[in-house]
C-alpha positions in Angstrom: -7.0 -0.7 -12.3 -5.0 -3.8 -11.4 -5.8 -6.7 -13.7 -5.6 -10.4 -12.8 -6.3 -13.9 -13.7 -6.8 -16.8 -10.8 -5.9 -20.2 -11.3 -5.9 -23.2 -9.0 -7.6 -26.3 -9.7 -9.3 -26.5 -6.0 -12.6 -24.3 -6.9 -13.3 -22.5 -3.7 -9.5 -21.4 -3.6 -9.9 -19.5 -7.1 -13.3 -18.5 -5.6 -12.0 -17.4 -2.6 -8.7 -15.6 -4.0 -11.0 -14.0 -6.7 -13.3 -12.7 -3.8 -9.9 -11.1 -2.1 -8.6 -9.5 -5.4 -12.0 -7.8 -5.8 -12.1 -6.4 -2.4 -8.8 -5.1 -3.1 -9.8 -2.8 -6.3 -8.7 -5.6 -8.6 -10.5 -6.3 -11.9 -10.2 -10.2 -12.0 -10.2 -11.0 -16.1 -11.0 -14.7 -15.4 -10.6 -17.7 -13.0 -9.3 -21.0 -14.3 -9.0 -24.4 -12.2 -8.1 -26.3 -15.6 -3.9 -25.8 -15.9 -4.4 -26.6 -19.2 -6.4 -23.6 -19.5 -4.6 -21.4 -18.2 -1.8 -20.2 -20.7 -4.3 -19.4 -23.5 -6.3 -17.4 -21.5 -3.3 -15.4 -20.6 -2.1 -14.8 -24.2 -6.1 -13.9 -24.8 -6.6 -11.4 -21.9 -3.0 -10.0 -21.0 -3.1 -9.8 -17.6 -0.8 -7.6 -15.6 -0.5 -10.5 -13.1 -1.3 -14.1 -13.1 -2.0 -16.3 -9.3 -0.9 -19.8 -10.3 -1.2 -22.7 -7.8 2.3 -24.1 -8.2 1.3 -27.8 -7.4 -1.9 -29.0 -10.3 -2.2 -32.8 -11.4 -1.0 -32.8 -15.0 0.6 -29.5 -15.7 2.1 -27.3 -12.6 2.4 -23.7 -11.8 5.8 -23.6 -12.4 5.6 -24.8 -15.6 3.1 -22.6 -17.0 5.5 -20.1 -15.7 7.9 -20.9 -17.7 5.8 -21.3 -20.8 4.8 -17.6 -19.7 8.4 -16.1 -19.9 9.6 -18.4 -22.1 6.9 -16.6 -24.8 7.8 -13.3 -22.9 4.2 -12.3 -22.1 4.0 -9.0 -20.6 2.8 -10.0 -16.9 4.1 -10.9 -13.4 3.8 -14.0 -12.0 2.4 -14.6 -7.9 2.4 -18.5 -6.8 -0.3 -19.8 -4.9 1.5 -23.0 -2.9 0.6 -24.7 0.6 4.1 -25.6 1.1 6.9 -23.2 1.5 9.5 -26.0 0.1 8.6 -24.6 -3.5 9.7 -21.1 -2.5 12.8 -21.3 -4.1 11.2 -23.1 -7.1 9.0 -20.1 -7.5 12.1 -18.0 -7.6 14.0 -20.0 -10.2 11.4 -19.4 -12.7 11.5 -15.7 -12.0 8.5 -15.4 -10.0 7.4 -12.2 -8.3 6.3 -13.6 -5.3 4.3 -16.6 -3.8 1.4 -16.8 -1.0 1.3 -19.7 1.4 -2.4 -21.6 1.7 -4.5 -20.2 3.2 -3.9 -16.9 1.6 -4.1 -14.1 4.4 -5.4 -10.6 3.4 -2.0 -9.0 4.2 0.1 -11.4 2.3 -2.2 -10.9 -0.8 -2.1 -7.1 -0.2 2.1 -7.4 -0.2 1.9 -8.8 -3.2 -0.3 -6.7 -5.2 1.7 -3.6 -4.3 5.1 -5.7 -5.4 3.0 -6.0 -8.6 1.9 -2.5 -9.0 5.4 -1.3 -8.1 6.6 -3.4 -10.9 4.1 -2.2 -13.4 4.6 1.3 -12.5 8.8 1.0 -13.2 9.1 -1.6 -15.8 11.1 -0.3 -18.5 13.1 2.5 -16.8 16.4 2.1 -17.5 19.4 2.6 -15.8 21.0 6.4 -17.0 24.4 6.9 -17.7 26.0 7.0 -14.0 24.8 3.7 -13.2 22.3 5.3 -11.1 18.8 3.5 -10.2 15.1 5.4 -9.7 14.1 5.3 -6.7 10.8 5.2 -4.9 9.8 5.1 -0.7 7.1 4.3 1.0 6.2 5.5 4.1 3.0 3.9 4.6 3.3 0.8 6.6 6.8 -0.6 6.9 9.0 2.2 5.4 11.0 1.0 2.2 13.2 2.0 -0.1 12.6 0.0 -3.6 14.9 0.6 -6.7 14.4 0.9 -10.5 10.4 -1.2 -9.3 12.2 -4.0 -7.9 10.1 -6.2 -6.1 12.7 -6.5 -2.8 13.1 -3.5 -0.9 16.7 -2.3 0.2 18.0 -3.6 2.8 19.7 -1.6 5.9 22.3 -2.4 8.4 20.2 -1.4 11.3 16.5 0.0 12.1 18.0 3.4 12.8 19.7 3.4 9.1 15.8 2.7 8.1 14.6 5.6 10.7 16.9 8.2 10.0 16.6 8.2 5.6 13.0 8.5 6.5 13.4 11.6 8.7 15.9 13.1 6.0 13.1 11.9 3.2 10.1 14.0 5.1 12.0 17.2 5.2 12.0 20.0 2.2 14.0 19.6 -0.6 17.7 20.3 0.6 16.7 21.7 3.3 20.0 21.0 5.9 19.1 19.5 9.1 21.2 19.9 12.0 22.8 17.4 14.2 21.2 18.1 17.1 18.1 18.1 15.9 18.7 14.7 14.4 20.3 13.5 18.0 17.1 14.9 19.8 14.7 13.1 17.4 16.8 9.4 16.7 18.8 9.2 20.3 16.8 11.7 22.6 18.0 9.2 26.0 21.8 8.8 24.6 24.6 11.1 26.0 25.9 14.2 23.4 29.0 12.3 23.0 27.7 9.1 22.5 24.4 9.7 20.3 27.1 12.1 18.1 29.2 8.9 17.7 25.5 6.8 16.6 24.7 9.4 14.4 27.9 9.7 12.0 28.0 5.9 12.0 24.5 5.6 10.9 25.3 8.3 8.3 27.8 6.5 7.3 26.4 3.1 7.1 23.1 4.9 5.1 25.7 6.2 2.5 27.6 3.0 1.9 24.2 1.3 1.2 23.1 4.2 -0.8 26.2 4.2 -2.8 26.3 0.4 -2.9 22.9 0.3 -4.7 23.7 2.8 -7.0 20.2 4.7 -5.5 22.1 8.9 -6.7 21.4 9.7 -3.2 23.8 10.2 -0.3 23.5 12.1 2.7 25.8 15.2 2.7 27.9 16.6 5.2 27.4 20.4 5.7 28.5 22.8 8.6 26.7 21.1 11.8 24.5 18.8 10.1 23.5 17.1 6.9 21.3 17.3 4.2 19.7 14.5 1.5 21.1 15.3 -1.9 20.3 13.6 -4.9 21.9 13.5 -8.7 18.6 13.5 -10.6 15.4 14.4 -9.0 14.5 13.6 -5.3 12.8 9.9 -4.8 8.9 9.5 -5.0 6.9 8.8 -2.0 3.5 7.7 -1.7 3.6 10.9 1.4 4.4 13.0 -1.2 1.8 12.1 -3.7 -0.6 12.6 -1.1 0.5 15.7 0.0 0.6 16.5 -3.5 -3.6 15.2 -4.1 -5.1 17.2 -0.8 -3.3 20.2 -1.2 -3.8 21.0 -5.0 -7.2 19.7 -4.5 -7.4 17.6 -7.1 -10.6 15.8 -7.4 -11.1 12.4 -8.5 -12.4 11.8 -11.8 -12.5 9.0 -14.3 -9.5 9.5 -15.8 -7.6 9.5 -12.7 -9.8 6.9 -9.9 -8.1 4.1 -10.7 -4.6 6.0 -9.3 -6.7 7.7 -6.2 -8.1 4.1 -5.3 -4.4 2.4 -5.5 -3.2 5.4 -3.3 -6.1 5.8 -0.8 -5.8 2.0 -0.1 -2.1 2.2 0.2 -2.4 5.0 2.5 -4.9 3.6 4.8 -1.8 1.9 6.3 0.0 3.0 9.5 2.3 6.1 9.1 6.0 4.6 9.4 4.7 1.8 11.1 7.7 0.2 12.7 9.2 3.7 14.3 8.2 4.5 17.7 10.0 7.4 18.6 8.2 11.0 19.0 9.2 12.5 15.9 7.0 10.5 13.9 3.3 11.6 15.5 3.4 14.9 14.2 3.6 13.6 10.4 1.2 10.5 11.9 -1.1 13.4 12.8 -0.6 15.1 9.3 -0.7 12.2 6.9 -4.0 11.0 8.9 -6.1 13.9 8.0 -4.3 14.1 4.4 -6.1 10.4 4.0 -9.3 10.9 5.5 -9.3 13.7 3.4 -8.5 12.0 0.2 -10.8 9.3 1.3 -14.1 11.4 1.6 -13.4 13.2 -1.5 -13.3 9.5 -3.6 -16.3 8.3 -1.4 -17.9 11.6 -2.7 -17.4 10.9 -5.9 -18.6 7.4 -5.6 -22.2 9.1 -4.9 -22.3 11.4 -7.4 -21.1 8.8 -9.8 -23.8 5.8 -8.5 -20.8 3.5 -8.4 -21.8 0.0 -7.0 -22.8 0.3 -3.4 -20.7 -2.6 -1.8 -17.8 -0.8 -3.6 -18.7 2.6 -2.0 -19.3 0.8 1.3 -16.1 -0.8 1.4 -14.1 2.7 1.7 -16.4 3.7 3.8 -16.1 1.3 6.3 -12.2 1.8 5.8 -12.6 5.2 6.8 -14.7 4.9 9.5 -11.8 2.5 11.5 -9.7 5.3 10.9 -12.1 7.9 12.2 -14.5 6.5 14.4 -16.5 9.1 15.9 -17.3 11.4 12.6 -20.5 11.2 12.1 -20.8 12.6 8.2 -18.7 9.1 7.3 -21.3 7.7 9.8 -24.0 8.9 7.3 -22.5 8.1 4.1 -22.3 4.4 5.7 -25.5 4.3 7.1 -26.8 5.1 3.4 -24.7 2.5 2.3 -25.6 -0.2 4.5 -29.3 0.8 4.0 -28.9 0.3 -0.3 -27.2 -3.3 0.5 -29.4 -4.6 3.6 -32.9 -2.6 3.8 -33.6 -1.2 6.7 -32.8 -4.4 9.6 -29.0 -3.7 7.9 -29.5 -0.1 8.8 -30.7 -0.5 12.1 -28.1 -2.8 13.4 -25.5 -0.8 12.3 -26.6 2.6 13.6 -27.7 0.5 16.8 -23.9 -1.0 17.0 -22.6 2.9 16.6 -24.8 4.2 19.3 -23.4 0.8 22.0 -19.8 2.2 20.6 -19.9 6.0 21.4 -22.2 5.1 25.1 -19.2 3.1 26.2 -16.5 4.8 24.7 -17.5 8.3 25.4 -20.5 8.1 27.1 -22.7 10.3 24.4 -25.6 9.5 22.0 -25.1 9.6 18.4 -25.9 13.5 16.8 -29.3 14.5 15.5 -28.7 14.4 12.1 -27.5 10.5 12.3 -30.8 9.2 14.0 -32.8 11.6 11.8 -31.4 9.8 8.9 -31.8 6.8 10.2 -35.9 7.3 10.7 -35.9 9.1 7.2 -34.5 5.3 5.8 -36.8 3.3 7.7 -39.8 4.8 8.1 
């Protein structure tokens, strides 16, 4: 689990920040709003990252960052600023990142998976040919991210982005022809012309490849091309879950803190910023992959008692990703009844039964309502 420390000399901005990393799966180690504070209980409680307001009367942000690397303490650094003039400040000290006031959910949740990318590469180095490790994700915005830096690669155009993606989801050198590629990237375009779109997006994939010494290219073979790689192909978080569902491996306590990190980085869209038709097949695939990794945690968080709002949290998540399934519905229903009573129960089976008359015009299942009595009653 993710460790952090808050501090910000405005109260209900450490309060609120700490309530945020919580929700998130984040174990906050402490909350400071005295700057003066806030370097020794770093050195006393390591963090792996530290949320600094950059501007505190006395001592700022960025100078506690600088007594942080200056004494090279093992953590990352995230600035907490209402002004985005200090970006650049924040950057000179060798900050991770920074969040602008008020601190959305979505910023905070960019910045913790910057951090836990960090974490998880620090210390590789680079090997003899220069080359760098990579790692993609395809939940969310795809991205390419190299040796755990925080800034993703950057591509020439969105069907660079669209295309390494399509090559990443396919088996291990498995050669994909060009007009499959044409049919899935420019299905509209004429032969000639999407022919010419694909080689130059080829090419301008392989210079950026090359340029960031990433060990990957896209090879040229008979009509097509296929991903090659000089050491071993890049990890995805798809392929991690892939890996989870279908070697059924169960979480446990030596592994939930991983299956937490992945289930709430997979709750994301599936290559959210790609619209063409290709992508709803794996959409389809990955979906049931996370539900199913999702029920299987929220399983365990029964059978281990694990605190209730935690518990309730996933399953909530999982519900906006699956509606209408009424075993989640139960689990939730449980959950609500531990943290309410019974009124909490009621309203939320009562809200279920409004959603499924309007939306399909049905009543909720038998087992659901005789539940529901079962908890009241």
């Amino acid at each position: 689990m993710m460790r952090a420390i808050v501090v910000d000399d405005e109260l209900l901005v450490a309060e609120q920040i700490d309530r945020m990393l919580v929700n998130a799966g984040v174990k906050v180690l402490g909350r400071c709003v005295n700057p003066h504070e806030a370097l020794g209980m770093a050195k006393a409680l390591q963090p792996d990252v530290l949320f600094l307001d950059i501007e505190m009367p006395e001592l700022s942000g960025l100078e506690i960052a600088e007594r942080v690397y200056a004494d090279k303490l093992d953590m990352e650094v995230v600035f907490i600023t209402a002004y985005n003039q200090y970006a650049l400040d924040a950057f000179r000290v060798n900050a991770l990142d920074y969040l602008l006031k008020p601190v959305m959910e979505e910023d905070l949740q960019r910045s913790l998976e910057r951090v836990g990318i960090r974490r998880q590469y620090r210390g590789g180095t680079v090997n003899s040919g220069g080359q760098r490790s990579p790692i993609a994700s395809l939940f969310g915005k795809f991205a390419l991210y190299l040796d755990g830096g925080p800034e993703p690669v950057r591509w020439v155009t969105s069907k660079c982005a669209e295309l390494l993606a399509y090559m990443l989801l396919q088996p291990s050198e498995k050669e994909v022809s060009k007009w499959e590629l044409i049919e899935a990237l420019w299905p509209v375009q004429h032969a000639e012309k999407a022919g010419i779109n694909l080689r130059s997006t080829v090419s301008r994939i392989n210079k950026t490849l090359r340029d960031c010494g990433s060990g990957m290219a896209l090879a040229s073979v008979r009509n097509g091309y296929r991903l090659v790689s000089s050491d071993e192909a890049p990890a995805m978080d798809a392929s991690e879950l892939e890996h989870f569902v279908l070697d059924t491996i169960e979480p446990n306590s030596d592994n939930l803190d991983h299956v937490e990190q992945l289930v709430l980085r997979c709750s994301r869209p599936f290559l959210q910023e790609f619209d063409g038709v290709w992508c709803e097949p794996y959409r389809k695939q990955y979906h049931q992959y996370f539900l199913h990794l999702g029920k299987r945690l929220l399983l365990y968080y029964e059978k281990a008692e694990t605190e209730p709002f935690k518990a309730l949290r996933l399953a909530d998540l999982l519900v906006e990703h699956d509606p209408y399934d009424e075993s989640l519905r139960e689990a939730a229903l449980k959950l609500h009844h531990r943290t309410g009573g019974s009124q909490r129960a009621t309203a939320y089976y009562e809200a279920y039964a409004e959603l499924i008359h309007t939306e399909l015009g049905a009543l909720p299942g038998d087992a659901l309502t005789a539940l529901l009595r079962t908890l009241t009653s």
